[in-house]
N, CA, C and O atoms as CSV, one atom per row, in Angstrom:
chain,resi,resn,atom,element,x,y,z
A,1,UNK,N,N,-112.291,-86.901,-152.849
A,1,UNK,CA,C,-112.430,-86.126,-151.627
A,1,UNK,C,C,-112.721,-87.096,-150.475
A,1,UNK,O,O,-113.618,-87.928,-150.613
A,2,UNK,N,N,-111.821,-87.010,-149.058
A,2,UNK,CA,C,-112.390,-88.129,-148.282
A,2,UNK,C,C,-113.695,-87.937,-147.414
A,2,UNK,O,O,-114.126,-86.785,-147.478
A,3,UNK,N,N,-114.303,-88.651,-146.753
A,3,UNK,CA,C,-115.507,-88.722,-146.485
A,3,UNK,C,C,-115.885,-88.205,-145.261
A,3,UNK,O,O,-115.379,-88.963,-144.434
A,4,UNK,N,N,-116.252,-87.678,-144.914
A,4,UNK,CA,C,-116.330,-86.708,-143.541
A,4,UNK,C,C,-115.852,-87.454,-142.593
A,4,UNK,O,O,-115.846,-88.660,-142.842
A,5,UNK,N,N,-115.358,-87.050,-141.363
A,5,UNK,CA,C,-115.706,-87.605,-140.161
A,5,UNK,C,C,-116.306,-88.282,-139.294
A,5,UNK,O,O,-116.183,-89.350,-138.695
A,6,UNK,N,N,-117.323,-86.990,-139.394
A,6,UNK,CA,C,-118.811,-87.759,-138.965
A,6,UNK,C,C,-119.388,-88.820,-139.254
A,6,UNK,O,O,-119.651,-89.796,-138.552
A,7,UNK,N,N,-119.637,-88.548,-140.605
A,7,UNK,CA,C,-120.315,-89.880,-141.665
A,7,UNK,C,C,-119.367,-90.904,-141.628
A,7,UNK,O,O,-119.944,-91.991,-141.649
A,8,UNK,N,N,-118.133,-91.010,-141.582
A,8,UNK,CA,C,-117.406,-92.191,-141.866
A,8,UNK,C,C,-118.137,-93.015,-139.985
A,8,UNK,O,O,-118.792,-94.054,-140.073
A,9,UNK,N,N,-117.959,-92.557,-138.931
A,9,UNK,CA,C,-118.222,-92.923,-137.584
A,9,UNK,C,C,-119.245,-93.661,-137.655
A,9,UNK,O,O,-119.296,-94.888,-137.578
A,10,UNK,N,N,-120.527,-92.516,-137.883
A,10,UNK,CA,C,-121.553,-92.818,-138.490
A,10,UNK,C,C,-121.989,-94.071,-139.147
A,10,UNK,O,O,-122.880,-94.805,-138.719
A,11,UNK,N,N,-121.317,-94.250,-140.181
A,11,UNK,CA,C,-121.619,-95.388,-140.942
A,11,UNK,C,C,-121.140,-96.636,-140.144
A,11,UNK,O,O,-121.865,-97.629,-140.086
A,12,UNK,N,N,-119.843,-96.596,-139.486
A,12,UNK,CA,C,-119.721,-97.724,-138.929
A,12,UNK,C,C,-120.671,-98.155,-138.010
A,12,UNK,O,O,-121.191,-99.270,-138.030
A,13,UNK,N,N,-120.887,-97.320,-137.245
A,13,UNK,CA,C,-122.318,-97.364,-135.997
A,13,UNK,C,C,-123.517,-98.126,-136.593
A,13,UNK,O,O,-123.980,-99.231,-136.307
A,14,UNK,N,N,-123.859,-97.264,-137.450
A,14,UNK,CA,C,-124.807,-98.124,-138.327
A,14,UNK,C,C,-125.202,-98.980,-138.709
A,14,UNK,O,O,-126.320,-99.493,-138.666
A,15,UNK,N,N,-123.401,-99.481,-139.561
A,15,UNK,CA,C,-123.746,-100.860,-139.967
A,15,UNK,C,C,-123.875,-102.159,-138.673
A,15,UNK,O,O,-124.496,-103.220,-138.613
A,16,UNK,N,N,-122.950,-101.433,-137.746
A,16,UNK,CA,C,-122.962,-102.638,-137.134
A,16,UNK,C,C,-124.137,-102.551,-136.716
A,16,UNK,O,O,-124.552,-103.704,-136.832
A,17,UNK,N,N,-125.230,-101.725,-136.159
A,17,UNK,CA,C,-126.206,-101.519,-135.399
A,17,UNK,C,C,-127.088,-102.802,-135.815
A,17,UNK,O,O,-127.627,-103.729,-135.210
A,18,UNK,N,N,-126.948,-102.340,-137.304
A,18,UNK,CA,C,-127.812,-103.071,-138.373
A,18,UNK,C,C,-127.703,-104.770,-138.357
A,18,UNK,O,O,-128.636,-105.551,-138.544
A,19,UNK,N,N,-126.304,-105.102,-138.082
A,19,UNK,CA,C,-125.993,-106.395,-138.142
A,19,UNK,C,C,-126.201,-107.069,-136.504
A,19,UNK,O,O,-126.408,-108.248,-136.218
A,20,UNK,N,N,-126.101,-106.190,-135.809
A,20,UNK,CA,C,-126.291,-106.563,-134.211
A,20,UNK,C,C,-128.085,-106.697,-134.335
A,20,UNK,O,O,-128.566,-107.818,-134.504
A,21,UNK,N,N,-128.741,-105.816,-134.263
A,21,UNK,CA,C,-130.175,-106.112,-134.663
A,21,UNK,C,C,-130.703,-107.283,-134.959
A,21,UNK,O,O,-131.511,-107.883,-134.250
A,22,UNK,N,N,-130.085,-107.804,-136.456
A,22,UNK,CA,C,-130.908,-108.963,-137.417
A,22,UNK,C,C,-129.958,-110.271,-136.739
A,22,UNK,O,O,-130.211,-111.380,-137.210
A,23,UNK,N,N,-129.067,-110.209,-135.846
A,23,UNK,CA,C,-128.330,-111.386,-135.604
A,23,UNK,C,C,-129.023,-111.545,-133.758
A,23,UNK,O,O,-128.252,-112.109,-132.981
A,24,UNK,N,N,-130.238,-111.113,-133.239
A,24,UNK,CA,C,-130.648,-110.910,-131.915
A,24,UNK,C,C,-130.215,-110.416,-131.031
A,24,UNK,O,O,-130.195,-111.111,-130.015
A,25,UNK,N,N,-129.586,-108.835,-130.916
A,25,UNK,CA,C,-129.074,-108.269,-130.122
A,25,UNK,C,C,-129.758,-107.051,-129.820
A,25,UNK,O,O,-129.892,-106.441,-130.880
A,26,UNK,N,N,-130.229,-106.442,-128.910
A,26,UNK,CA,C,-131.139,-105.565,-128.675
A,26,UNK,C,C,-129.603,-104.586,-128.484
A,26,UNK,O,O,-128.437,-104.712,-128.110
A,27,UNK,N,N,-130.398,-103.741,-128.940
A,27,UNK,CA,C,-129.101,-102.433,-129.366
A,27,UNK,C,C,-129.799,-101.185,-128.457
A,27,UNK,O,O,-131.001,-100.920,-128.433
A,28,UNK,N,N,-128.797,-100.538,-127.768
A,28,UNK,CA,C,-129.650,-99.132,-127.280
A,28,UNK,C,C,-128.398,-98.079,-127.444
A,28,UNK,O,O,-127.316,-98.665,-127.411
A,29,UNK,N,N,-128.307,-96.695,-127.607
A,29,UNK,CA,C,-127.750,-95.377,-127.575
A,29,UNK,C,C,-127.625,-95.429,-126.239
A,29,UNK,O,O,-128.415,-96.055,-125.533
A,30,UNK,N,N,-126.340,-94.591,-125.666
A,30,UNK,CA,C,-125.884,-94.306,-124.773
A,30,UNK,C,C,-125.983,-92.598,-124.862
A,30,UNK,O,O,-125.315,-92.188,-125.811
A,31,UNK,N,N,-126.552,-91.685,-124.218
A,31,UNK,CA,C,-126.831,-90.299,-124.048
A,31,UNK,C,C,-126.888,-89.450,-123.375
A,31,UNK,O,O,-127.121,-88.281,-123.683
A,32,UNK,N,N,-126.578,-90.122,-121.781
A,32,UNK,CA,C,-126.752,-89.525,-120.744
A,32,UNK,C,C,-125.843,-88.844,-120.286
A,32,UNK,O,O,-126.027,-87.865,-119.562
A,33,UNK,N,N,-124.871,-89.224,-120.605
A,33,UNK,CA,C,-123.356,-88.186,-119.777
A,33,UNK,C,C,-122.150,-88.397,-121.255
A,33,UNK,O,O,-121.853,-89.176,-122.161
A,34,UNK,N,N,-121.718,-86.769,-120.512
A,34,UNK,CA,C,-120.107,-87.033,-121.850
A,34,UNK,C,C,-119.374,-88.433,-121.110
A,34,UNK,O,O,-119.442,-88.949,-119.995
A,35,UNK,N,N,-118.635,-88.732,-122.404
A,35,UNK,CA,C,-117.422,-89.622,-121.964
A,35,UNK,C,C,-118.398,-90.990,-121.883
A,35,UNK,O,O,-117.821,-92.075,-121.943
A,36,UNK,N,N,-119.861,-90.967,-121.748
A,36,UNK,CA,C,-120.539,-92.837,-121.645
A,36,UNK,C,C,-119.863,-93.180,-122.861
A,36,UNK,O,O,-119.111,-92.423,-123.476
A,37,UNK,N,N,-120.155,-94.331,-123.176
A,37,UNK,CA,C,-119.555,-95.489,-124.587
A,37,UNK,C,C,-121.056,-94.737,-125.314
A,37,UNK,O,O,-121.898,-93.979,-124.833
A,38,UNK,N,N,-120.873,-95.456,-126.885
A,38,UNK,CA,C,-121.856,-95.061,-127.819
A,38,UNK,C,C,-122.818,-95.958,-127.719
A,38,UNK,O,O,-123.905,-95.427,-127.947
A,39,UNK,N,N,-122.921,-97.356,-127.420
A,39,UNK,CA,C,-123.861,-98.198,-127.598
A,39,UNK,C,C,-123.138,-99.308,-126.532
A,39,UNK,O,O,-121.998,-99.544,-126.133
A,40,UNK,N,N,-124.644,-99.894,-126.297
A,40,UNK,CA,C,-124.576,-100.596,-124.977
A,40,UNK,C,C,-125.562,-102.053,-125.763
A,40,UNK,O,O,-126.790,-102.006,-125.681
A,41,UNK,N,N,-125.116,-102.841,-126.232
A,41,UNK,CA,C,-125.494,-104.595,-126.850
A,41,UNK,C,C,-126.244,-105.196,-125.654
A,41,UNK,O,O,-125.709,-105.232,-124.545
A,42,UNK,N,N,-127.243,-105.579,-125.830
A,42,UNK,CA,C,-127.725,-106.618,-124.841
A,42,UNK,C,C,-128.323,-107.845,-125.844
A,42,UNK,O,O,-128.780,-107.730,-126.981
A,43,UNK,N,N,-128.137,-109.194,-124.928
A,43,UNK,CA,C,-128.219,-110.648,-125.386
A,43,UNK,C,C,-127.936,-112.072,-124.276
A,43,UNK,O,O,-126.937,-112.371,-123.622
A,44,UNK,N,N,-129.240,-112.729,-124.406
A,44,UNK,CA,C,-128.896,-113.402,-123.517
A,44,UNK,C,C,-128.219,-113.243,-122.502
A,44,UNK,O,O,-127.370,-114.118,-122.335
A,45,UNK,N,N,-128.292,-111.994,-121.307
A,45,UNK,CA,C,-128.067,-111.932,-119.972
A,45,UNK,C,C,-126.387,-111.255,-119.847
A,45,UNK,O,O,-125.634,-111.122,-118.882
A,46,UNK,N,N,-126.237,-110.901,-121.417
A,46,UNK,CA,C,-124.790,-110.227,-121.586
A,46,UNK,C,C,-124.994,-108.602,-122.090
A,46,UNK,O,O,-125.778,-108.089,-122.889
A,47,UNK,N,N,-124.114,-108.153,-121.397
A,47,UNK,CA,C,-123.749,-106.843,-122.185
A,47,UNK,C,C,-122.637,-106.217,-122.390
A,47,UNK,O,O,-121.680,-106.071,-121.630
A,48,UNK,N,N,-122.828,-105.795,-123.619
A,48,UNK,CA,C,-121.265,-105.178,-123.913
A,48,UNK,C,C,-121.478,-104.060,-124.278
A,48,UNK,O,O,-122.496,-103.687,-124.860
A,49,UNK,N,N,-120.344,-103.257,-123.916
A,49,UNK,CA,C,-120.369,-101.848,-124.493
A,49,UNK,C,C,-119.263,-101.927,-125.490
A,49,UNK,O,O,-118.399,-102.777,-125.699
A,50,UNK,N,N,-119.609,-100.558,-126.150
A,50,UNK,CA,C,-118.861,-100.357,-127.323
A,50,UNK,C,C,-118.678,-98.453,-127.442
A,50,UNK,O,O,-119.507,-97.548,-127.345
A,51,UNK,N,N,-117.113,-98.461,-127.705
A,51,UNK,CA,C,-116.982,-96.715,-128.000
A,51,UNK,C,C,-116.686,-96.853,-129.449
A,51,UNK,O,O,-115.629,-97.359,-129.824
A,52,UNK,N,N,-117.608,-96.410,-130.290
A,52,UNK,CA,C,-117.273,-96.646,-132.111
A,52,UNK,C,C,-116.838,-95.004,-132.486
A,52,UNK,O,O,-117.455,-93.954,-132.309
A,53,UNK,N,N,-115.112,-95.374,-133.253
A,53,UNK,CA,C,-114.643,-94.699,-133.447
A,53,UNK,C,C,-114.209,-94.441,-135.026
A,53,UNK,O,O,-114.537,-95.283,-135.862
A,54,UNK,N,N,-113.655,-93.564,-135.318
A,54,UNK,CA,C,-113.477,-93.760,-137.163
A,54,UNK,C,C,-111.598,-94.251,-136.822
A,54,UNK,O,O,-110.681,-94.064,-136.022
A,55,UNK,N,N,-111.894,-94.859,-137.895
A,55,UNK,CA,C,-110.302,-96.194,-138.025
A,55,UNK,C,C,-109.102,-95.189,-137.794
A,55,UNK,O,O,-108.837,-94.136,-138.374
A,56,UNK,N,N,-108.440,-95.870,-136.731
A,56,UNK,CA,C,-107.736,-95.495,-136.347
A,56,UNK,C,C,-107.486,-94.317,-134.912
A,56,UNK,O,O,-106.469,-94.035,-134.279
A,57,UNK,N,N,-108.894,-93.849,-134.798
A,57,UNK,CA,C,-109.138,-92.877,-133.754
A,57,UNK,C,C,-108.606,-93.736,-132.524
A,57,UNK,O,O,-108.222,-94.895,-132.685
A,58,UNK,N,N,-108.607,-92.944,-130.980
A,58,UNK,CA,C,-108.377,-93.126,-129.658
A,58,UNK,C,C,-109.778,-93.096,-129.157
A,58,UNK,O,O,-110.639,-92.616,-129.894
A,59,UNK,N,N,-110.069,-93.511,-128.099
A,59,UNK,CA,C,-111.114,-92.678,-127.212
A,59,UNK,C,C,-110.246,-90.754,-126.555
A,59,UNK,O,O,-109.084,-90.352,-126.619
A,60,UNK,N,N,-111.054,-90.336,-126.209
A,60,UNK,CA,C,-110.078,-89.523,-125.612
A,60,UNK,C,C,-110.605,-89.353,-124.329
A,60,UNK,O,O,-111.546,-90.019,-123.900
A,61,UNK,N,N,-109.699,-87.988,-123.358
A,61,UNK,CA,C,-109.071,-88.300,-122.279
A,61,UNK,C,C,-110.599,-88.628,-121.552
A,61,UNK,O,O,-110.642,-89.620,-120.824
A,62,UNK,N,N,-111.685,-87.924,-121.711
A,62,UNK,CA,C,-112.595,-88.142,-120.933
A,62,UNK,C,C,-113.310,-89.088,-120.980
A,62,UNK,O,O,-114.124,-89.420,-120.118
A,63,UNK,N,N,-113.017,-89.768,-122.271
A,63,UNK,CA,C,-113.602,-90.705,-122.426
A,63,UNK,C,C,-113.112,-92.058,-121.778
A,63,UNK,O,O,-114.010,-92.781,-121.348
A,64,UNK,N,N,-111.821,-92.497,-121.648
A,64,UNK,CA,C,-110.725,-93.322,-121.203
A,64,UNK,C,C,-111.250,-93.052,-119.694
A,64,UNK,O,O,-111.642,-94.043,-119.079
A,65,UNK,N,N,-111.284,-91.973,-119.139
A,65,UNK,CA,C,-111.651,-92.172,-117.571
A,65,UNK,C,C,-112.875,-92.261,-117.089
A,65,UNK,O,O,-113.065,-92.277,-115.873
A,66,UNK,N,N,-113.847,-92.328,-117.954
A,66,UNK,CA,C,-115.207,-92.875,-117.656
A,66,UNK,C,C,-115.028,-94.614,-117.911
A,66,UNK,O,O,-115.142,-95.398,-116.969
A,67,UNK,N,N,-114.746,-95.046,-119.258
A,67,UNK,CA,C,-114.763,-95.741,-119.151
A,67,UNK,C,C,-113.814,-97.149,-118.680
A,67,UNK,O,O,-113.952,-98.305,-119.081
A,68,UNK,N,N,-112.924,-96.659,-117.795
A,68,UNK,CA,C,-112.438,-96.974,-116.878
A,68,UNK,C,C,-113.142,-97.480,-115.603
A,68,UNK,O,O,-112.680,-98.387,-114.911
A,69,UNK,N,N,-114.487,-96.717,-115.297
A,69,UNK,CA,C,-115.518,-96.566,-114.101
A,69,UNK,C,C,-116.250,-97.935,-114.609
A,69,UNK,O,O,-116.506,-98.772,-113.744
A,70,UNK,N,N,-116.531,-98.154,-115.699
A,70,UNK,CA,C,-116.882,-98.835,-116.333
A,70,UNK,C,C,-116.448,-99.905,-115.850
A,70,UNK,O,O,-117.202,-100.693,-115.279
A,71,UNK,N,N,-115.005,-100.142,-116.011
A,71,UNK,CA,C,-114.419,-101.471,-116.189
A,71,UNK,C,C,-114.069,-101.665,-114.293
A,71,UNK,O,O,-113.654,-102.725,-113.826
A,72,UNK,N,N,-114.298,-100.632,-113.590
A,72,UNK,CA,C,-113.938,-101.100,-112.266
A,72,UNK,C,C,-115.330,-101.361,-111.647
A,72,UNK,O,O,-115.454,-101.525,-110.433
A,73,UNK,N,N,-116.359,-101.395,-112.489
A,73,UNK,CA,C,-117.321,-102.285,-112.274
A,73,UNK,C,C,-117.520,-103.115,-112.826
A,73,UNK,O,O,-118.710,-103.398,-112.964
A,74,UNK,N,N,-116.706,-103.811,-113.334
A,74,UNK,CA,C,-116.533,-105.317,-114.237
A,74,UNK,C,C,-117.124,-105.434,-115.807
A,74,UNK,O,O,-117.422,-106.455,-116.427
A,75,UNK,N,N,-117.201,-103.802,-116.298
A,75,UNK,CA,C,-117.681,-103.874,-117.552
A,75,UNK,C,C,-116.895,-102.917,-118.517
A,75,UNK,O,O,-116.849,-101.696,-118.664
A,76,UNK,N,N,-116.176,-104.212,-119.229
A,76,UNK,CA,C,-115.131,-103.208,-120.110
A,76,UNK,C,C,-115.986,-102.697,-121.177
A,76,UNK,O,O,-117.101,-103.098,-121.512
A,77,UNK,N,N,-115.228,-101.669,-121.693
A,77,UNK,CA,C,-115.594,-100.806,-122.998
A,77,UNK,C,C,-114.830,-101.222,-123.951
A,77,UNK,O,O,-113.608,-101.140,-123.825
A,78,UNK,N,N,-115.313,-101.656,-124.890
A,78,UNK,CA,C,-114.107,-101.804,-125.958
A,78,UNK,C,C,-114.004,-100.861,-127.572
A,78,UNK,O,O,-114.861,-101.082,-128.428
A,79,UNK,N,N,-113.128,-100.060,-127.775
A,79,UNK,CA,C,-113.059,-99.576,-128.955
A,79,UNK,C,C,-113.094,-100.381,-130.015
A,79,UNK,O,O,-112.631,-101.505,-130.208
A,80,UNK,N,N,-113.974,-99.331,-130.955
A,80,UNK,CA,C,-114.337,-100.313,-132.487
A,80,UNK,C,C,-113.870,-98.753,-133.260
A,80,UNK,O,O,-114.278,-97.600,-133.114
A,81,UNK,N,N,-112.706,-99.450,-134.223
A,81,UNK,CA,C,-112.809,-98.775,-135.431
A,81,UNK,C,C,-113.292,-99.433,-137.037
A,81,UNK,O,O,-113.082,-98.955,-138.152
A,82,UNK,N,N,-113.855,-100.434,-136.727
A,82,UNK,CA,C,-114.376,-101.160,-137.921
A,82,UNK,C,C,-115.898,-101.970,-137.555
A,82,UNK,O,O,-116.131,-102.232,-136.374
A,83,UNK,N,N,-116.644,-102.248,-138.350
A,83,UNK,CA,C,-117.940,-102.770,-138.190
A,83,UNK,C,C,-117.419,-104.528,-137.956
A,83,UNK,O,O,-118.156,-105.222,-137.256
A,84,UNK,N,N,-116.444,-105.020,-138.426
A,84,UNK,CA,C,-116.321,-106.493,-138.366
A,84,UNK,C,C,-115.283,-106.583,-136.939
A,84,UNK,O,O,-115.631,-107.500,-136.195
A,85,UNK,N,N,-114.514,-106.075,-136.624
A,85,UNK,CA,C,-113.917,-106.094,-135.107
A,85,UNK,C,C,-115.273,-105.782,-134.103
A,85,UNK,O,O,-115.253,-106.281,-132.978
A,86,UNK,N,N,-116.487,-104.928,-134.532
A,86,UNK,CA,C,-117.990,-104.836,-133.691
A,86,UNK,C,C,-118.403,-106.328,-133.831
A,86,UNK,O,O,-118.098,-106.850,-132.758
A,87,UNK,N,N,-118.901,-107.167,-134.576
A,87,UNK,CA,C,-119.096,-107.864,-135.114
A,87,UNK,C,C,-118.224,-109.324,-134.229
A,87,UNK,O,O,-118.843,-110.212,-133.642
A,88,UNK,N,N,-116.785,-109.250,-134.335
A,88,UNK,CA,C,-115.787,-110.248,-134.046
A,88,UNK,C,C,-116.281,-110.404,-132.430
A,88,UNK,O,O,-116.524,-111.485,-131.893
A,89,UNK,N,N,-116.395,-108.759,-131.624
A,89,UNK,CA,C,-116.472,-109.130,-130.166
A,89,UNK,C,C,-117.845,-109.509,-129.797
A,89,UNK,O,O,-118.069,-109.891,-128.648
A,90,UNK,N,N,-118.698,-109.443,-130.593
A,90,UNK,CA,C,-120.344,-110.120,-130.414
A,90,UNK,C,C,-120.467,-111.198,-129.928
A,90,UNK,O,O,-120.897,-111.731,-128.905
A,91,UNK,N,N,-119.704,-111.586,-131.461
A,91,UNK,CA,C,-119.438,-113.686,-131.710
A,91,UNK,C,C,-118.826,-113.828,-130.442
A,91,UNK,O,O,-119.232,-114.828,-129.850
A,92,UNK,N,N,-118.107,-113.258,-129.916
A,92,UNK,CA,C,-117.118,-114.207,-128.853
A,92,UNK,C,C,-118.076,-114.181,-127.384
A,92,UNK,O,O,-118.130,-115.152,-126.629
A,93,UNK,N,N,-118.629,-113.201,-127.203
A,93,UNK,CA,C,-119.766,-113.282,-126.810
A,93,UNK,C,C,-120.827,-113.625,-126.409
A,93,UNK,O,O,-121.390,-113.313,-125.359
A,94,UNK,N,N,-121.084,-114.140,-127.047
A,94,UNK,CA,C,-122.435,-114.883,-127.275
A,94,UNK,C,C,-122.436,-115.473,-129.131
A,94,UNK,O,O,-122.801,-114.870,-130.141
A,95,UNK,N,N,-121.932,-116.701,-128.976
A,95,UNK,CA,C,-121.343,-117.274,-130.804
A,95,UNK,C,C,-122.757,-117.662,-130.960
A,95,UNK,O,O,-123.146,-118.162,-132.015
């Protein structure tokens, strides 16, 4: 039987949360408005956002035009459908 939705999202969020944490990245939830990204990384004077999606998902439409607002203030959003592509844009980041 495949694994929910939710929980599959879920878990990715998680793990990476988990690996962003123990590698010095102060991690916070995003909650304030539909369409924000899910998590917002801070490190050494950087931040990245992140919209974590289950593999293969889109953002959708409302989401794409927020975070658009985002990026026309010089802060892209980047979709994650896997914990090691979360992971890949960290390192580049801040290695």
């Amino acid at each position: 039987m495949p694994e929910p939705r939710a929980s599959r999202e879920t878990t990715i969020e998680r793990d990476l949360v988990t690996w962003a944490e123990q590698n010095g990245w102060l991690v916070r939830k995003l909650t304030g408005k539909r369409g924000d990204p899910d998590r917002m990384f801070l490190r050494g004077g950087f931040v990245v956002f992140m919209e974590l999606k289950r593999p293969g998902n889109e953002a959708r439409k409302l989401q794409r035009f927020v975070h658009n607002k985002y990026m026309a203030a010089g802060h892209p959003v980047h979709i994650v459908d896997n914990v090691e592509q979360g992971q890949r844009i960290l390192q580049r980041v801040f290695p």
